[in-house]
N, CA, C and O atoms as CSV, one atom per row, in Angstrom:
chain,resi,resn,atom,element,x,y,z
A,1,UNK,N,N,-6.484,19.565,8.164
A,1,UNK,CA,C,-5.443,18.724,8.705
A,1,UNK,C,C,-4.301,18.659,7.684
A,1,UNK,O,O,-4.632,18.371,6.534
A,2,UNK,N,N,-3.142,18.860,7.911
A,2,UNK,CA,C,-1.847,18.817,7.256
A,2,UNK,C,C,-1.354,17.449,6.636
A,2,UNK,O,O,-1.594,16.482,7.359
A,3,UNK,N,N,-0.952,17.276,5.888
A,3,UNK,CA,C,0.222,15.979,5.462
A,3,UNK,C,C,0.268,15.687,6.907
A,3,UNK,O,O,-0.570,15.124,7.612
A,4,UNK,N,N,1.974,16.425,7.348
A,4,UNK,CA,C,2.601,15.872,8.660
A,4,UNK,C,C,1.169,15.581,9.615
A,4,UNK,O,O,1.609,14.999,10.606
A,5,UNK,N,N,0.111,15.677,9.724
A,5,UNK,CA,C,-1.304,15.570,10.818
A,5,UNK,C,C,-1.654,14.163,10.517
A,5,UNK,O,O,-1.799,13.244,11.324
A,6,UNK,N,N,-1.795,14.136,8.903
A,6,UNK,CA,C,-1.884,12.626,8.380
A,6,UNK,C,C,-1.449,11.961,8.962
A,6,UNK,O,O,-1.956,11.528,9.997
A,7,UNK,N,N,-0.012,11.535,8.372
A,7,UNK,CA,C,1.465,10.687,9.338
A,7,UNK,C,C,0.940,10.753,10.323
A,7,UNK,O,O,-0.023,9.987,10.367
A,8,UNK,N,N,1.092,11.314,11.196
A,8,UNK,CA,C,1.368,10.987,12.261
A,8,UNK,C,C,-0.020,10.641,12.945
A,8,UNK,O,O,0.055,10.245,14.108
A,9,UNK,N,N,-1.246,10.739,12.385
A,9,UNK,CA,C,-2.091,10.073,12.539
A,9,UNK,C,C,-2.447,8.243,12.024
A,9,UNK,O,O,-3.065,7.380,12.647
A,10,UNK,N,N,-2.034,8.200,11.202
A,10,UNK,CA,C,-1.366,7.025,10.467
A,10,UNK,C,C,-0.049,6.276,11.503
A,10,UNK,O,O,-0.246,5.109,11.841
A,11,UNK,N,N,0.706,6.674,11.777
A,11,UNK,CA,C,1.466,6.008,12.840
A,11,UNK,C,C,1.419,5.896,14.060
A,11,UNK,O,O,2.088,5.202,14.826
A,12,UNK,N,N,0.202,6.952,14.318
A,12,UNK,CA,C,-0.697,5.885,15.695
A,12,UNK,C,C,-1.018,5.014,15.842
A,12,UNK,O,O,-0.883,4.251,16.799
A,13,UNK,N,N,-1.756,4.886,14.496
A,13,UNK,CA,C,-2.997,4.035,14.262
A,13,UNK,C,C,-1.945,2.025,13.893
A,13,UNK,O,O,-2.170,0.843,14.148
A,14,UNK,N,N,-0.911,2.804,13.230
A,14,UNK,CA,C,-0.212,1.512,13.025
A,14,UNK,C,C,-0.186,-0.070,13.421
A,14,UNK,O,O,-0.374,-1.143,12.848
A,15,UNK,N,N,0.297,0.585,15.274
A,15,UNK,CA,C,0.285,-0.775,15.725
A,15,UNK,C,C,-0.685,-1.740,16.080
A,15,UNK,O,O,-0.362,-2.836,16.538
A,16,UNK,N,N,-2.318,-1.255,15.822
A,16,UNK,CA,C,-3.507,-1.166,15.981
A,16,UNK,C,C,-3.759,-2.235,14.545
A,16,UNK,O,O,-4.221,-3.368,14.407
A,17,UNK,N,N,-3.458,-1.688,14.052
A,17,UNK,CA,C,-3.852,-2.109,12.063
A,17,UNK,C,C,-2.952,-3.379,12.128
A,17,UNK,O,O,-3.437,-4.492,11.925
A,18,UNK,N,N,-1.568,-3.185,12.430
A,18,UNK,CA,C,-0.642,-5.154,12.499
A,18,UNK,C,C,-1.676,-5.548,13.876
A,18,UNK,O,O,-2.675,-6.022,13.336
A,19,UNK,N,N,-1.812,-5.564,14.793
A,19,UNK,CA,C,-2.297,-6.518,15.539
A,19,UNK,C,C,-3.544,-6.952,14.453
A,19,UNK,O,O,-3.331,-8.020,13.878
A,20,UNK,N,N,-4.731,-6.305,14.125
A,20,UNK,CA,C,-5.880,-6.899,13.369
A,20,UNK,C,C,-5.423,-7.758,11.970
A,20,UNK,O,O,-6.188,-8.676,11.674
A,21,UNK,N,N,-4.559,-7.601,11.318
A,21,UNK,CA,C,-3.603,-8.153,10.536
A,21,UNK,C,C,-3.015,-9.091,11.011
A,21,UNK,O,O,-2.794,-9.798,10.028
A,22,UNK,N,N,-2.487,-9.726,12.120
A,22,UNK,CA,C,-1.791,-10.463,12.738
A,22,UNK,C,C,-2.974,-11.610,13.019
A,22,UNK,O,O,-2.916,-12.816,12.780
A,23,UNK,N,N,-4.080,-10.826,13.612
A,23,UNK,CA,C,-5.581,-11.738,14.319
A,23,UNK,C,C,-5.986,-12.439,13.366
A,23,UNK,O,O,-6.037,-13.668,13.433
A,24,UNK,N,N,-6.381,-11.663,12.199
A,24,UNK,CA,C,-6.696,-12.362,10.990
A,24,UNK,C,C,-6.375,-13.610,10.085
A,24,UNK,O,O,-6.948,-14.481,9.431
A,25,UNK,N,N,-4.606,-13.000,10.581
A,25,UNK,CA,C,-4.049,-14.342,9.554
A,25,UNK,C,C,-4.317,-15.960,10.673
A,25,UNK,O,O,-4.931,-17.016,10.518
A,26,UNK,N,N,-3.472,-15.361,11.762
A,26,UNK,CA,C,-3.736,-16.226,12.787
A,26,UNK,C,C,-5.554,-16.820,12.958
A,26,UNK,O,O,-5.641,-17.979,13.364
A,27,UNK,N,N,-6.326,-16.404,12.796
A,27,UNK,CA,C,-7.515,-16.790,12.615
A,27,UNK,C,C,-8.224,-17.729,11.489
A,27,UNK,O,O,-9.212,-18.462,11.460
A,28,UNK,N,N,-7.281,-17.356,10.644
A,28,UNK,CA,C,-7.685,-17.854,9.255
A,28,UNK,C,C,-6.786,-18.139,8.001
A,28,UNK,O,O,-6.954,-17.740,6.849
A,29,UNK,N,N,-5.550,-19.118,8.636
A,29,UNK,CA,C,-4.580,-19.265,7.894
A,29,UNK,C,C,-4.741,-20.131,6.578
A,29,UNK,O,O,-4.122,-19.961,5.527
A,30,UNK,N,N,-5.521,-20.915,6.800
A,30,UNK,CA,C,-5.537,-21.773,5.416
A,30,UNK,C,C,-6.246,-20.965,4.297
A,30,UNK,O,O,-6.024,-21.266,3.124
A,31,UNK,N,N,-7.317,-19.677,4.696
A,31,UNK,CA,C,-7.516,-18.572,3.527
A,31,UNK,C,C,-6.804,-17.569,3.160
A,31,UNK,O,O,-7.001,-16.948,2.116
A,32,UNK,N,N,-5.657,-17.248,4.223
A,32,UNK,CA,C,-4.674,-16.206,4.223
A,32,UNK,C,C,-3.687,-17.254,3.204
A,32,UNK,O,O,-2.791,-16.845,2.466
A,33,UNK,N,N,-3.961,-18.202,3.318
A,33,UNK,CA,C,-2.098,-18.878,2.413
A,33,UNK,C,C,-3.113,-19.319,1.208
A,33,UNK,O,O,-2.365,-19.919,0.436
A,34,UNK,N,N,-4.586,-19.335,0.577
A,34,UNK,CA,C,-4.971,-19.675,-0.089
A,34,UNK,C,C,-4.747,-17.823,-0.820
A,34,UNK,O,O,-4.267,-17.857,-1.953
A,35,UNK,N,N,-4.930,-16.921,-0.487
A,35,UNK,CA,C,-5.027,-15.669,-0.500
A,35,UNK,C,C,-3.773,-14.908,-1.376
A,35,UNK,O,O,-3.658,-14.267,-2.421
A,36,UNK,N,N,-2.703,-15.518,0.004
A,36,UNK,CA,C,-1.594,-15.468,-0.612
A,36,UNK,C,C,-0.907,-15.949,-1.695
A,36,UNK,O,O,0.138,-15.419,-2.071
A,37,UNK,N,N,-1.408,-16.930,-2.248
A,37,UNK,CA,C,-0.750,-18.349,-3.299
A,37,UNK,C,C,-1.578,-17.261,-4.226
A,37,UNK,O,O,-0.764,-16.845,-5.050
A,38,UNK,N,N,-2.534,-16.788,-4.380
A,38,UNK,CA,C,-3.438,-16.565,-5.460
A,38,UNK,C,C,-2.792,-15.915,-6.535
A,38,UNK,O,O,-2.524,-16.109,-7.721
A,39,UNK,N,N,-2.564,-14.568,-5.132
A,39,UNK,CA,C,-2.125,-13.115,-5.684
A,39,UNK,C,C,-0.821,-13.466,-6.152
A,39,UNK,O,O,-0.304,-12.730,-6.992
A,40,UNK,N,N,-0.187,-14.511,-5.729
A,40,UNK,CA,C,1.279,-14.584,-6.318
A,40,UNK,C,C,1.004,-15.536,-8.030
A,40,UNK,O,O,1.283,-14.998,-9.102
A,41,UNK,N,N,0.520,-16.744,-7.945
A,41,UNK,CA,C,0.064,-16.911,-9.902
A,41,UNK,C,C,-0.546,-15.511,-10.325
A,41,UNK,O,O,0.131,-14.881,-11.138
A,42,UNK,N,N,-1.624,-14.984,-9.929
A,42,UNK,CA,C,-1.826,-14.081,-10.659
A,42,UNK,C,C,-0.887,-12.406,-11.155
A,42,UNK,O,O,-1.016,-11.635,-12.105
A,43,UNK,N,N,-0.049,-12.436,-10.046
A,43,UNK,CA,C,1.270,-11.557,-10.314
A,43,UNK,C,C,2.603,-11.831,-11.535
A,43,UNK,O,O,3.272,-11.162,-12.323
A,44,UNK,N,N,2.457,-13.337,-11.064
A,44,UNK,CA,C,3.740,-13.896,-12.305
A,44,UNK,C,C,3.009,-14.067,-13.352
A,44,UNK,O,O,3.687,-14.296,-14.354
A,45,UNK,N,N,1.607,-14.042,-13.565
A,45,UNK,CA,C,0.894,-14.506,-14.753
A,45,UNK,C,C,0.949,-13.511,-15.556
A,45,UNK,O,O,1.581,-13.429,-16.609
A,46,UNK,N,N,0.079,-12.517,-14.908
A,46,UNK,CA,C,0.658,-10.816,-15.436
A,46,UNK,C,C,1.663,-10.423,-16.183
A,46,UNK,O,O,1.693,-9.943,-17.316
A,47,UNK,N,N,2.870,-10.802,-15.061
A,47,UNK,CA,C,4.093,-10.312,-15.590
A,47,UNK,C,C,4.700,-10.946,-16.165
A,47,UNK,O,O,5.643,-10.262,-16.563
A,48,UNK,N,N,4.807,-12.207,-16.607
A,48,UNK,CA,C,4.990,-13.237,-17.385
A,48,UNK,C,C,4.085,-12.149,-18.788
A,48,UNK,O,O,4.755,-11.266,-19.324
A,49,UNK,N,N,3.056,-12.297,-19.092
A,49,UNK,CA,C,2.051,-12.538,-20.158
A,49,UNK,C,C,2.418,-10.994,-20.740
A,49,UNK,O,O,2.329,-10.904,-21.965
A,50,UNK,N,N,2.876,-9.594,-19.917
A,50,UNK,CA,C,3.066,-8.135,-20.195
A,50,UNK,C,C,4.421,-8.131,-20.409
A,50,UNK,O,O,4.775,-7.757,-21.527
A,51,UNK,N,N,5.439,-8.515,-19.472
A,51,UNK,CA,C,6.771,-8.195,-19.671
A,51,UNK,C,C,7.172,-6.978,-19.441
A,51,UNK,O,O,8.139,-6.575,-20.087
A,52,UNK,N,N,6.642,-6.248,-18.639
A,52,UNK,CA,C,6.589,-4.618,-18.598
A,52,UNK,C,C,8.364,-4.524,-18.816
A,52,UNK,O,O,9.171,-5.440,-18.654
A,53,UNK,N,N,8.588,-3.351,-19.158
A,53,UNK,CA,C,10.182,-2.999,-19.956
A,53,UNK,C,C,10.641,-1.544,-19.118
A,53,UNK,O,O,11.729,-1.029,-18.861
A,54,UNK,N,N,9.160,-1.168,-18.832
A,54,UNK,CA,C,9.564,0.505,-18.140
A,54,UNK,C,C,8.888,0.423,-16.786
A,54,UNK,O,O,8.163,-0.498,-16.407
A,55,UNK,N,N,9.243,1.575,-16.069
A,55,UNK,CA,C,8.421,1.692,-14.705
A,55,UNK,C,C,6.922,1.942,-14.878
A,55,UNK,O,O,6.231,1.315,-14.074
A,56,UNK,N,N,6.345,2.623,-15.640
A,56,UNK,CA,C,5.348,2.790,-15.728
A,56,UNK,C,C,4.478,1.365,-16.099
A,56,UNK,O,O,3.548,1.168,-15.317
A,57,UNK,N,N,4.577,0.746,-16.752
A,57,UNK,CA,C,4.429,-0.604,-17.694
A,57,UNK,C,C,4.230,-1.277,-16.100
A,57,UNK,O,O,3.150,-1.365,-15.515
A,58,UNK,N,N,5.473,-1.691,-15.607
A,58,UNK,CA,C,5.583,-2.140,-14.664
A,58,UNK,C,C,4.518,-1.693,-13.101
A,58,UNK,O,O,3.951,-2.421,-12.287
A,59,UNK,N,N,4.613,-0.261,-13.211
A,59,UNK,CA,C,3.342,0.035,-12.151
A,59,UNK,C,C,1.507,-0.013,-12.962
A,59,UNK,O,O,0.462,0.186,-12.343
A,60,UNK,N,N,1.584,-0.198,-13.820
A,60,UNK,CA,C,0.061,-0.351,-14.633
A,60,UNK,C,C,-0.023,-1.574,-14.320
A,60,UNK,O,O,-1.063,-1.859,-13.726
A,61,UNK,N,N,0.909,-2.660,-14.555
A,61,UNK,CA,C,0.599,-4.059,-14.399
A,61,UNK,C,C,0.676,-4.451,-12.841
A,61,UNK,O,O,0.258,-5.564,-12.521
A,62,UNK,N,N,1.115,-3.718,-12.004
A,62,UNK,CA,C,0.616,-4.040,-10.337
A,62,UNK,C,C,-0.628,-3.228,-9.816
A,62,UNK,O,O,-1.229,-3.442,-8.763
A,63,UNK,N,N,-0.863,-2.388,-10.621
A,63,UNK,CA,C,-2.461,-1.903,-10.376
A,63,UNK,C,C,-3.156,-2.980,-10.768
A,63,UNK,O,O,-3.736,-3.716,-9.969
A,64,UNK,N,N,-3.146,-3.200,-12.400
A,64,UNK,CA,C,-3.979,-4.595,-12.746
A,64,UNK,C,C,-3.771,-5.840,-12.076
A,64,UNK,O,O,-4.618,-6.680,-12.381
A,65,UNK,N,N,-2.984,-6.184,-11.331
A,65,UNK,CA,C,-2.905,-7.706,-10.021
A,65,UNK,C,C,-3.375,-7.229,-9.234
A,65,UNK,O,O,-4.225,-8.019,-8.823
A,66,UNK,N,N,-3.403,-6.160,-8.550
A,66,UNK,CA,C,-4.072,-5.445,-7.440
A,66,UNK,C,C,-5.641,-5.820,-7.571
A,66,UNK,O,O,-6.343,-6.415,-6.754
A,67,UNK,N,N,-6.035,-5.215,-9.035
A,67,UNK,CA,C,-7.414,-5.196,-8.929
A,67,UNK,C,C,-8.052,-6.555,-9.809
A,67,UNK,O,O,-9.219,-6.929,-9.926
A,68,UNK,N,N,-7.062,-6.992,-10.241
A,68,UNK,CA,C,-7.901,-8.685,-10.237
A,68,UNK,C,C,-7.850,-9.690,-8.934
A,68,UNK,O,O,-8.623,-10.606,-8.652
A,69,UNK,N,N,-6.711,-9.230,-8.247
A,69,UNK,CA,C,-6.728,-10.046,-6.767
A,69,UNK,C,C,-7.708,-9.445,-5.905
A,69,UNK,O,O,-7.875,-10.222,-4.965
A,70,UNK,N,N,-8.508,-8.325,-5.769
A,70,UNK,CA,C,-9.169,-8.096,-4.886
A,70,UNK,C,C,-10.730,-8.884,-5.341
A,70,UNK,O,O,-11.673,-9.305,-4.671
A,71,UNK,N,N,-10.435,-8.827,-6.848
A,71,UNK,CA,C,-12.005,-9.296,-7.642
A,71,UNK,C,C,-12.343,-10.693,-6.978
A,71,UNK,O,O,-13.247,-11.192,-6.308
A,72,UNK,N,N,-10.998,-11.089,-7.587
A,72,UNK,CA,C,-10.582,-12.660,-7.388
A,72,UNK,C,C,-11.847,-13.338,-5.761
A,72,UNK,O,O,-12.817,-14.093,-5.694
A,73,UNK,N,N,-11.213,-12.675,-4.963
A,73,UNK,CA,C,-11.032,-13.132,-3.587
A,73,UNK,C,C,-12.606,-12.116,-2.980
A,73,UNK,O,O,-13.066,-12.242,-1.845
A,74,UNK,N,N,-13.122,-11.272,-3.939
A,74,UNK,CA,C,-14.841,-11.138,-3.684
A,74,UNK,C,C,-15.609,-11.865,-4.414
A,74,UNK,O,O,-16.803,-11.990,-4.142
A,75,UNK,N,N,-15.101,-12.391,-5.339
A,75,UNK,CA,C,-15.935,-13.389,-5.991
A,75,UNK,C,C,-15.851,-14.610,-4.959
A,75,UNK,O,O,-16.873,-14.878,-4.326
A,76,UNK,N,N,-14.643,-15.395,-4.746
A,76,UNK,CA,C,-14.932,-16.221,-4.088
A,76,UNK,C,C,-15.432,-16.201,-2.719
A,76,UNK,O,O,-15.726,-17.304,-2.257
A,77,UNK,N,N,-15.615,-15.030,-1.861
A,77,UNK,CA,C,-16.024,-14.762,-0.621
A,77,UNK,C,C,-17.952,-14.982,-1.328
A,77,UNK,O,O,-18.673,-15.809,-0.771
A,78,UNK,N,N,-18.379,-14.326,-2.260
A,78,UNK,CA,C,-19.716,-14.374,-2.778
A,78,UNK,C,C,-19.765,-15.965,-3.119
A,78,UNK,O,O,-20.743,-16.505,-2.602
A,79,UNK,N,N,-19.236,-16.518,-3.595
A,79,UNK,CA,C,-19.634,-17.737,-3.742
A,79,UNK,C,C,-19.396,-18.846,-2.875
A,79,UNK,O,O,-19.591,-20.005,-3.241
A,80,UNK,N,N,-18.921,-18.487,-1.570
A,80,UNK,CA,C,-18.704,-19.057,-0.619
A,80,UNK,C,C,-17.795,-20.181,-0.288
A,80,UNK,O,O,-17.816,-20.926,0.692
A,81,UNK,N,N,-16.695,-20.138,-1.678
A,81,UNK,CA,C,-15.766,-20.795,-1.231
A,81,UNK,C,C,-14.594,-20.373,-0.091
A,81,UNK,O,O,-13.948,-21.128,0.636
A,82,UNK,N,N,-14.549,-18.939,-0.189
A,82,UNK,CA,C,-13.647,-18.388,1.098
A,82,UNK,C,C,-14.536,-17.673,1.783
A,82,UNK,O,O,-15.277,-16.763,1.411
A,83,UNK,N,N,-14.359,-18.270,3.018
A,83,UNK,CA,C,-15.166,-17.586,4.188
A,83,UNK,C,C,-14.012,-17.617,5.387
A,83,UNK,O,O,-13.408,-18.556,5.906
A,84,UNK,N,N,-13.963,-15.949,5.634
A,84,UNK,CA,C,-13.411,-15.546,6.453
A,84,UNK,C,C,-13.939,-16.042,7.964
A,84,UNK,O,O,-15.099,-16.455,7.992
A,85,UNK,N,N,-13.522,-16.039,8.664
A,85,UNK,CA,C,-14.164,-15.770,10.426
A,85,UNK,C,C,-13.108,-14.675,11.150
A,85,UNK,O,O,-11.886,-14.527,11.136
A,86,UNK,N,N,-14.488,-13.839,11.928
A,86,UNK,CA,C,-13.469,-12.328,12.789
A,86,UNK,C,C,-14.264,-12.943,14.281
A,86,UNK,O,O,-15.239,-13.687,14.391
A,87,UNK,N,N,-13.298,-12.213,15.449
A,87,UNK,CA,C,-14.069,-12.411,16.416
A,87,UNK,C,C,-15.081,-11.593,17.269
A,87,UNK,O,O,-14.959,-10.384,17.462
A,88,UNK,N,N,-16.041,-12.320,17.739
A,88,UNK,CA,C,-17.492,-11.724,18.227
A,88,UNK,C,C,-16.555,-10.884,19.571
A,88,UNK,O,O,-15.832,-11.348,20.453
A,89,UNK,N,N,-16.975,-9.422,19.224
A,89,UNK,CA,C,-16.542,-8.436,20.607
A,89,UNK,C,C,-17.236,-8.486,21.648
A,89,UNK,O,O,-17.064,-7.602,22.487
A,90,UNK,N,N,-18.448,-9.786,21.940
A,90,UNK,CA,C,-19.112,-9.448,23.014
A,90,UNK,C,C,-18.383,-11.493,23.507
A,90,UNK,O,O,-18.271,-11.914,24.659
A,91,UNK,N,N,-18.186,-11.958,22.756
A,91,UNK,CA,C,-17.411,-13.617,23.543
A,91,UNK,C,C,-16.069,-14.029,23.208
A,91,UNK,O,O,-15.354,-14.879,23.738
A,92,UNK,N,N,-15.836,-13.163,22.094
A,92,UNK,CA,C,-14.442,-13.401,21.538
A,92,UNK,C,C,-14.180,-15.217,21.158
A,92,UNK,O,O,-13.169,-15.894,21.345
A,93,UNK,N,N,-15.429,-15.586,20.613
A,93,UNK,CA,C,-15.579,-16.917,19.691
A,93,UNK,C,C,-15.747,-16.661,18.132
A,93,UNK,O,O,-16.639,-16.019,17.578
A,94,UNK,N,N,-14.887,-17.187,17.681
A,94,UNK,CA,C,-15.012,-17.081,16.482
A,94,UNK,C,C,-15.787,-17.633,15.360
A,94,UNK,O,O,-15.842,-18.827,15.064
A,95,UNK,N,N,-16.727,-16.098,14.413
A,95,UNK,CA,C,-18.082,-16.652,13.853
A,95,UNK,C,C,-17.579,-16.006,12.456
A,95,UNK,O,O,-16.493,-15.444,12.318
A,96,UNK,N,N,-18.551,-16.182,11.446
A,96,UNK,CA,C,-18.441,-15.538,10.058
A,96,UNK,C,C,-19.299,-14.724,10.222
A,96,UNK,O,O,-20.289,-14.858,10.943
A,97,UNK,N,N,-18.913,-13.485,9.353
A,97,UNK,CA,C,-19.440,-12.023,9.274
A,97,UNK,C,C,-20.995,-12.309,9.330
A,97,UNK,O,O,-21.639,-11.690,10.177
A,98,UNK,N,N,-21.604,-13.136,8.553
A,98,UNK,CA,C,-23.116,-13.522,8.470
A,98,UNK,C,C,-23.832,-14.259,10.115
A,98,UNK,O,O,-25.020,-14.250,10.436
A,99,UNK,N,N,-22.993,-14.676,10.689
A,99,UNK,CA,C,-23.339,-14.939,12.051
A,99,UNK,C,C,-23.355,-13.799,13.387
A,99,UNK,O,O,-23.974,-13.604,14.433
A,100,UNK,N,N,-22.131,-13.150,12.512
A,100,UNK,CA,C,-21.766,-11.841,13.465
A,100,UNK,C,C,-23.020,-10.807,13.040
A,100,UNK,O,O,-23.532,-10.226,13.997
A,101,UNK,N,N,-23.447,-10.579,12.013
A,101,UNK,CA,C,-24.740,-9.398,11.568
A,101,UNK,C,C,-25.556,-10.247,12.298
A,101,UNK,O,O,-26.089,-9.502,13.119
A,102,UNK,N,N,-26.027,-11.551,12.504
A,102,UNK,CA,C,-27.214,-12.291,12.843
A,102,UNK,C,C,-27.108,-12.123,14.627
A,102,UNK,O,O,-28.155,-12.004,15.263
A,103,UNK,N,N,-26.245,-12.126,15.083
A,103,UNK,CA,C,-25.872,-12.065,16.502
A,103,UNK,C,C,-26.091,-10.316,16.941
A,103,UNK,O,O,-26.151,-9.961,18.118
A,104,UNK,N,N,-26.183,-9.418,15.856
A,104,UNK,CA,C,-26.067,-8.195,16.233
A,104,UNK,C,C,-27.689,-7.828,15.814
A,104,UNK,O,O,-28.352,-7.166,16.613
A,105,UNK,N,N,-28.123,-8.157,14.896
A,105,UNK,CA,C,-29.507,-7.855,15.028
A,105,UNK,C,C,-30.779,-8.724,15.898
A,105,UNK,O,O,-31.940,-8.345,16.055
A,106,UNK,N,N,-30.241,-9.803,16.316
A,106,UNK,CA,C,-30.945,-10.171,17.609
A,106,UNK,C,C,-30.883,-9.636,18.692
A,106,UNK,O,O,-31.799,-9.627,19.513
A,107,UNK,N,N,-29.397,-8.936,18.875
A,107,UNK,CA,C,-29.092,-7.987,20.178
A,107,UNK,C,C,-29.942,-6.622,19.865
A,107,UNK,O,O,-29.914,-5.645,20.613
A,108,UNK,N,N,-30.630,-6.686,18.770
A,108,UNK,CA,C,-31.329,-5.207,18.638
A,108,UNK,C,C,-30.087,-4.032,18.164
A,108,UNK,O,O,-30.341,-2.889,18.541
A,109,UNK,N,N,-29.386,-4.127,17.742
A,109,UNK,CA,C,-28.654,-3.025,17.124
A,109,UNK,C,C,-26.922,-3.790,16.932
A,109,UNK,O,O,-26.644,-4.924,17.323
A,110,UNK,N,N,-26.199,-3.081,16.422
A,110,UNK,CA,C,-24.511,-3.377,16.223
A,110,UNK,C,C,-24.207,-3.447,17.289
A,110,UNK,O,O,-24.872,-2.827,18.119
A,111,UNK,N,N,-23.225,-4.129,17.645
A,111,UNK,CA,C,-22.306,-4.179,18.626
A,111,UNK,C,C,-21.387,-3.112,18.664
A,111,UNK,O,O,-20.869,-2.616,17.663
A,112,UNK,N,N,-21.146,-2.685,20.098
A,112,UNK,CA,C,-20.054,-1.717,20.599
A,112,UNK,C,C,-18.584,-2.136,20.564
A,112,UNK,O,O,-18.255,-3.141,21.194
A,113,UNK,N,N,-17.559,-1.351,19.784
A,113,UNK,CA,C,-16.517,-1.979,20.336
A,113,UNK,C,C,-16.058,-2.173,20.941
A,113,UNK,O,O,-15.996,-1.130,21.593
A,114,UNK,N,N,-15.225,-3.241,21.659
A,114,UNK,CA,C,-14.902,-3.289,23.231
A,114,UNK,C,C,-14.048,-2.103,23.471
A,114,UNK,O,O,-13.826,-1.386,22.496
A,115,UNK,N,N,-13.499,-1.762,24.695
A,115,UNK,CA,C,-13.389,-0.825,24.891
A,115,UNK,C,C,-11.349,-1.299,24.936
A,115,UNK,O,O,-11.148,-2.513,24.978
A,116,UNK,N,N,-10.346,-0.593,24.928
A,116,UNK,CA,C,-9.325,-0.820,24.562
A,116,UNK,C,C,-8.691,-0.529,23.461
A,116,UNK,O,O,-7.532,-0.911,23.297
């Protein structure tokens, strides 16, 4: 598959990826703005504390917010202060991932995605 095969596989897929992005926040705004607030102290903290001077400096230190904000926000998903909720494809009520595996292995296997 080509670059251009990529793209334009990627900009299919687009408007697909903002709606689940859209569901999410809308689903779970007080962890999306807890989410959001995070990554932003920990961005100015960074760049406050480095001062990057060059581009490079400057892209090393948004890799490093990158990958302390993702830590950040699996640690607290493990310790159960942020808990997401997605919705169940068979009632479209909204459960946490641990209810959704528990709902799928009582059904005897994963759930299908709906169709759409």
């Amino acid at each position: 598959m080509s670059t251009f095969e990529h793209l334009e596989a990627a900009r299919r897929r687009a408007p697909a990826i903002a709606g689940a992005v859209v569901g999410v926040i809308a689903d779970n705004p007080a962890q999306c703005a807890l989410v959001v607030s995070g990554a932003y102290v920990v961005t100015r903290g960074l760049g406050r504390l480095v001062r990057p001077s060059t581009v490079a400096g400057a892209v090393m230190t948004a890799c490093v917010s990158q990958a302390v904000c993702w830590w950040l926000v699996g640690e607290a998903q493990r310790r159960g202060v942020l808990v997401f909720r997605v919705r169940d494809p068979a009632t479209g009520a909204l459960v946490t991932l641990a209810e959704l595996a528990e709902l799928a292995a009582a059904s005897g296997g994963c759930c299908a995605d709906p169709p759409g």
